[in-house]
Structures are given as C-alpha cells and as structure tokens.
C-alpha positions in Angstrom: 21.8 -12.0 -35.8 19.3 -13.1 -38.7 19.2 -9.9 -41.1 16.0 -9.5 -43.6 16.6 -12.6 -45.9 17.0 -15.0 -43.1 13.8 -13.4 -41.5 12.7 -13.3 -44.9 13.1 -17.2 -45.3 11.4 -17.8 -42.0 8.0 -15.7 -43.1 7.6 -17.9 -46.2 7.8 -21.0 -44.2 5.6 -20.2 -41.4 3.2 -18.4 -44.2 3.3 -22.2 -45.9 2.4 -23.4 -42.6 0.3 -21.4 -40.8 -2.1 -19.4 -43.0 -5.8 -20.2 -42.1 -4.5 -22.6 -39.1 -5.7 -22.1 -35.8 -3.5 -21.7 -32.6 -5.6 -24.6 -30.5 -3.5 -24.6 -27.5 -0.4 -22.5 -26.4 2.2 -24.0 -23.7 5.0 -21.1 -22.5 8.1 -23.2 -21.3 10.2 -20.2 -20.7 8.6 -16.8 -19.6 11.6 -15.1 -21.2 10.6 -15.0 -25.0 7.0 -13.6 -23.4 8.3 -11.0 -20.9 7.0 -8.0 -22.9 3.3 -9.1 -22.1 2.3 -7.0 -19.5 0.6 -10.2 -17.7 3.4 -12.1 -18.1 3.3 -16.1 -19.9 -0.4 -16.3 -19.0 -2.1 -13.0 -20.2 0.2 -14.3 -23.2 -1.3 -17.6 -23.8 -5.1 -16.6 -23.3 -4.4 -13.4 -25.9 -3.3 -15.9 -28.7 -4.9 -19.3 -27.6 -7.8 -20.1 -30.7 -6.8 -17.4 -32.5 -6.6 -17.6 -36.8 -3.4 -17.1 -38.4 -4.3 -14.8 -41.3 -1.5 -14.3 -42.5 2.8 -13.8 -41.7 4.0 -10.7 -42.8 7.7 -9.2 -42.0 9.5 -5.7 -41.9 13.4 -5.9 -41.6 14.4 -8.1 -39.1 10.7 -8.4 -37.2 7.6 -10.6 -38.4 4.2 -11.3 -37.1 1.3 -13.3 -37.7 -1.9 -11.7 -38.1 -4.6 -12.2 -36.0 -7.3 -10.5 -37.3 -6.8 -6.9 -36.5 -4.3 -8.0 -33.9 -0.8 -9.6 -34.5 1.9 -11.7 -32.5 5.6 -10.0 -33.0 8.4 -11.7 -33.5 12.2 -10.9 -32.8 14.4 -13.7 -33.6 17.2 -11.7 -31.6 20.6 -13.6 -32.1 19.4 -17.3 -32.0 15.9 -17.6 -32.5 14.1 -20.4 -34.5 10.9 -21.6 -35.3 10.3 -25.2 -36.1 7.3 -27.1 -37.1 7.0 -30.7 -35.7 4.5 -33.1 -34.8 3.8 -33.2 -31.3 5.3 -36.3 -30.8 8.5 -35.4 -32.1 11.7 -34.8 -29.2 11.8 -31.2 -27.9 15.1 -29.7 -29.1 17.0 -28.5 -25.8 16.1 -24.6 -25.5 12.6 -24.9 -26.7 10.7 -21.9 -25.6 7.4 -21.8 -26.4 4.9 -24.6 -28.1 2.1 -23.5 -30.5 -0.5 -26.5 -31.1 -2.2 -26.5 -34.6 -5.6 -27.7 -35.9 -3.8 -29.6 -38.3 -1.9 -31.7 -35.5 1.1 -30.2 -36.2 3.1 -27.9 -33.7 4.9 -24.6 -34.3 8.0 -24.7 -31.6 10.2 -21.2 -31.0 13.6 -22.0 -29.8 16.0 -19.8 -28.6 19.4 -20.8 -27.2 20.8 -17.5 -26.3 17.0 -15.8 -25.4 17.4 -12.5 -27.1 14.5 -13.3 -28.8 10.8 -12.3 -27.8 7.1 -13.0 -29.0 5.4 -10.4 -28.2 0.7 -10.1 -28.7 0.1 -6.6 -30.0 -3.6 -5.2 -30.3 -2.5 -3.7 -33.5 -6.0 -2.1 -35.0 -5.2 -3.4 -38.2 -2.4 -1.5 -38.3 1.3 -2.0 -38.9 2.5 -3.8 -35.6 6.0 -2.2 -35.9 5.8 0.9 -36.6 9.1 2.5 -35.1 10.8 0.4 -37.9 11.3 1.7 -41.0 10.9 0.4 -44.7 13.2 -2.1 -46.1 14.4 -2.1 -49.8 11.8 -5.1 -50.3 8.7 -3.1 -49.5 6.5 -2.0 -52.5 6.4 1.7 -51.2 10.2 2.1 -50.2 11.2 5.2 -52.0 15.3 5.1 -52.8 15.4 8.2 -53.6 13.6 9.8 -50.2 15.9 7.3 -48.1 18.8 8.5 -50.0 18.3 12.2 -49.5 17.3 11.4 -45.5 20.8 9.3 -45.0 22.9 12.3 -46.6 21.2 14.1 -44.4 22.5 12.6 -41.3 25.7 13.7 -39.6 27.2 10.4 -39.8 29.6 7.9 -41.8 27.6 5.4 -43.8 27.8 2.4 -42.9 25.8 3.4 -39.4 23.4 4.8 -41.6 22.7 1.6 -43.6 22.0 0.2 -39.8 20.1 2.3 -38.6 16.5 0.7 -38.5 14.9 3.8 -38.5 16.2 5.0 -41.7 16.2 1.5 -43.8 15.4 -1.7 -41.7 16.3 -5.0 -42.4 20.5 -4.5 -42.9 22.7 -6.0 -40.3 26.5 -6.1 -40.4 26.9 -9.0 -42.7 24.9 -7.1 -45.6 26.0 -3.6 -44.9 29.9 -5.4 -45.8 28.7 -7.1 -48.8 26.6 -3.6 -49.9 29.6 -1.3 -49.4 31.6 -3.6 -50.9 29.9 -3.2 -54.2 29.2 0.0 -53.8 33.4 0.6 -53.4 32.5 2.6 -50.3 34.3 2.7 -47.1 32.2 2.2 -44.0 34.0 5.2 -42.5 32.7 7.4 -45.5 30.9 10.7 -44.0 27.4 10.5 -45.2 27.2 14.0 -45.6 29.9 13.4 -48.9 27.7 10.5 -50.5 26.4 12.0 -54.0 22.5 11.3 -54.5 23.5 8.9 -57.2 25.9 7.0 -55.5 23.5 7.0 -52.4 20.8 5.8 -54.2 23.1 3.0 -55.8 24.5 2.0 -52.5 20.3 0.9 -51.5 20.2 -0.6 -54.8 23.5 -3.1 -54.2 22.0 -3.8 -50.5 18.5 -4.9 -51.9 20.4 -6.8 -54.9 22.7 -9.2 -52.4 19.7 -9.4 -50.2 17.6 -10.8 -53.0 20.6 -13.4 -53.9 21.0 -14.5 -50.5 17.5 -14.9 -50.1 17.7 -16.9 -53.3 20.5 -19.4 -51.8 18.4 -19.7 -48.3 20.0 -17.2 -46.3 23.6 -17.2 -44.6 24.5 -19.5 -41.9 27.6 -19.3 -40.0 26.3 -22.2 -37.7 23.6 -24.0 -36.1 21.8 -21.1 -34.7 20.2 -19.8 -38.3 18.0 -22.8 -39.7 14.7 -22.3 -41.1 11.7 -24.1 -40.4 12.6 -27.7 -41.5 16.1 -27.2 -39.7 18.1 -26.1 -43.0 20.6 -24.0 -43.1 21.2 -21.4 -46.1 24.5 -21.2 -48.0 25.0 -17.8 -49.3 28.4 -17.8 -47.2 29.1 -19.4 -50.0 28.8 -16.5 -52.0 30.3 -13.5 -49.9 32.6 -11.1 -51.3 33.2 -9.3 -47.8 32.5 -10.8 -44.7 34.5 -12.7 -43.0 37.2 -12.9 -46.0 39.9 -11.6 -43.8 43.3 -12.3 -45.6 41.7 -13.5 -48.6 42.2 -11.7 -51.9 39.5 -9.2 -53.0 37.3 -10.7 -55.8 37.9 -7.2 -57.7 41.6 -6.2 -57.4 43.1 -9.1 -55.6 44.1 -7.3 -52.9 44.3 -8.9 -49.3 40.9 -8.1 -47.0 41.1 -6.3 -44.2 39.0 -6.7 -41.0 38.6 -3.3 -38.7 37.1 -2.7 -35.7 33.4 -0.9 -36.5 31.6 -0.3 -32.9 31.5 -3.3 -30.9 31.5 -5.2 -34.1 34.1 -5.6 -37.0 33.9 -4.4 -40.5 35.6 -6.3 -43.6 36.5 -4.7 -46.9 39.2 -4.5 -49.6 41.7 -1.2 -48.8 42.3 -0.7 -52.2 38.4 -0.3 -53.7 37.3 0.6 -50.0 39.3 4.0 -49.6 38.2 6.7 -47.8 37.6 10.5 -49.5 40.5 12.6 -48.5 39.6 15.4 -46.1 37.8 18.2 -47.2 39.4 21.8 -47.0 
C-alpha cells in the first residue's frame, strides 16, 4: 500500500496539474471507487462535474482536491493511480473513473485491485479527514505530544507507529526502516520507550520519509507509479525491508523476517533486541 511519500509524490503532481483547472465532465466506469456516495456514481458525478480545483492537499495516506469549501477524498488503497492523459490516449485496463479538464487534458484513476475510493465530502472548509491524525510532515505536528500519547498506550511500538490515529502516514515499509534506525524492536512495549528515545524514533520515521520522497517513492512493482507512470527507487535505498538474509548495514549480521500481524516485520537481531522483562 502507498505510505505518505508515495501519496506525497502523487499530491505534487496532480497539484502541478490540476490547480485552477476545472473538472468539465466526469465519466464513472466502475461504481466501485464511488460506492461511498450515498447516491451512488451519479450523485457522484453531478457533485464534482464544473467544479474548480483549488488546490491538492494530503494527510498520511489520504489526499483531496479542494473544491471550494468542499473537497473530493482520495484513498489510493493497495493499487490506486492517477494518470493524466489526453483524451485520446488508450485507456489502461482497470481504468476507473475519467476526469475531463479545461485544458483538454484528462485526469484517469486506476485501480487494479479496487481498494481504492473517491469519495465528494461537503467539508465546510474544514479538514476533510479528520479521524486521521497528523503526520511528521505537518507544520503543527508536535513530537513531543505524540511521543508522550504513544508511551501512553498499552502496546508494543511498532503498532503504535501504525496506528493512524496517533501519527498517520506510516505503513509497514517505513515503520521497518524507522525502527531500524531507531535500534528498536517492533515488539518493544511502548510503555518502556523513554521520552527521548520516543521522540527520536518520530524523528528517524520523518527523516527516511523525506529521503524516500526525495528518490520518488518505493516501488516494489507496477502498482505504485506516479502521474507520468514512473516508478520511485528508494528500494534502492532500504536498510530493512525486504532484506531477508542480507547482512545488516550496521553490524553485518543476517536479517531476519518475523511474522507482525497479518503482515511481516524485517530487522537485524543483533541491534533489534528486545528489553529483557521487567521484574
């Protein structure tokens, strides 16, 4: 799933795009992406059809253009994509939903696996999201509050860094490469985490953020591409993730891949360690 600097590279193109165009003519080719409207793909279309894109704005994973006081959501769920084209150009397969410009050009949202959704939300000028939290990149987002908060929680920290309600924007790829700066095991009991080293751990997930949004993003395949259809290559540049078997960048010592949830987490054993029970 795209995590906030995929997302992240996504707002700046469609910002580049979109700001000050106007949404001439929507076409829904799939109610899927839509099914939150309450009137389904048509109460969908006439709610955005001639409506100004103000501006594209983002928190964690989700992103919206403004529409005046109102906004269109965003999810890009697992395989989400938006493309701008011209509207001659061949439909990709799993093209969703068409957006025509007054430029000529066309916004297309694709989705292969359609965990994705678009959603028109009468916003009041306010924030569109606002079950999500703040993520490292926003102006306001206090370390030191969050920190306090996640030592707080009767948990181990690594669900804490996912938590969307706490911090948004961290997925699995970024909570491994976080933790592994930070030398924390994803196991660790939040409840143990010093203030400093808490408030270092948010510091090392908003640094590797900010590189991989540097190289483009990360891109395991075909399913994260920005607008133009390119791919980021901070994969490249991963020190956890997917480095099963491979020696640890610090120490040298094989990584390890462990079960985490329905998902799997990767770290070094040796730098990763776990505090010894307390008592």
């Amino acid at each position: 799933m795209p995590e906030l600097p995929e997302v992240e590279v996504v707002r700046r193109g469609l910002e580049n795009h979109l700001t000050g165009r106007r949404l001439e003519a929507v076409t829904v080719l799939h109610p899927r992406p839509v099914r939150a409207h309450p009137a389904g793909a048509e109460g969908f279309t006439s709610e955005i059809t001639g409506r100004r894109v103000d501006a594209v704005a983002r928190r964690g994973k989700y992103l919206w253009l403004v529409l005046g006081d109102d906004a269109m959501i965003a999810h890009l769920g697992m395989s989400g994509q938006f493309r701008v084209n011209q509207p001659g150009d061949p439909q990709l397969r799993n093209t969703r939903v068409l957006f025509d410009l007054d430029d000529g050009a066309q916004l297309r949202f694709i989705d292969q696996r359609m965990f994705g959704h678009l959603e028109f939300v009468p916003a009041g000028g306010r924030c569109p999201v606002p079950h999500i939290a703040l993520d490292p990149f926003d102006p306001v987002f206090d370390p030191s509050t969050v920190a306090r908060r996640m030592r707080a929680k009767h948990t181990t920290v690594k669900r804490a860094l996912l938590d969307q309600g706490l911090v948004s924007g961290i997925g699995n790829i970024y909570a491994d490469e976080s933790l592994w700066r930070a030398k924390l095991h994803f196991d660790h009991p939040t409840a143990r985490l010093a203030q400093a080293r808490a408030i270092s751990l948010l510091k090392h997930a908003r640094d590797v953020m900010s590189e991989a949004l540097t190289a483009g993003g990360t891109s395991f395949d075909s399913l994260y591409v920005n607008i133009n259809g390119e791919s980021g290559y901070f994969e490249r540049g991963l020190d956890a993730y997917g480095r099963e078997d491979q020696p640890c960048r610090r120490c040298a010592t094989p990584m390890v891949r462990r079960r985490f949830t329905n998902r799997s987490s990767f770290l070094c054993p040796r730098c990763q360690r776990l505090p010894k029970p307390s008592g």
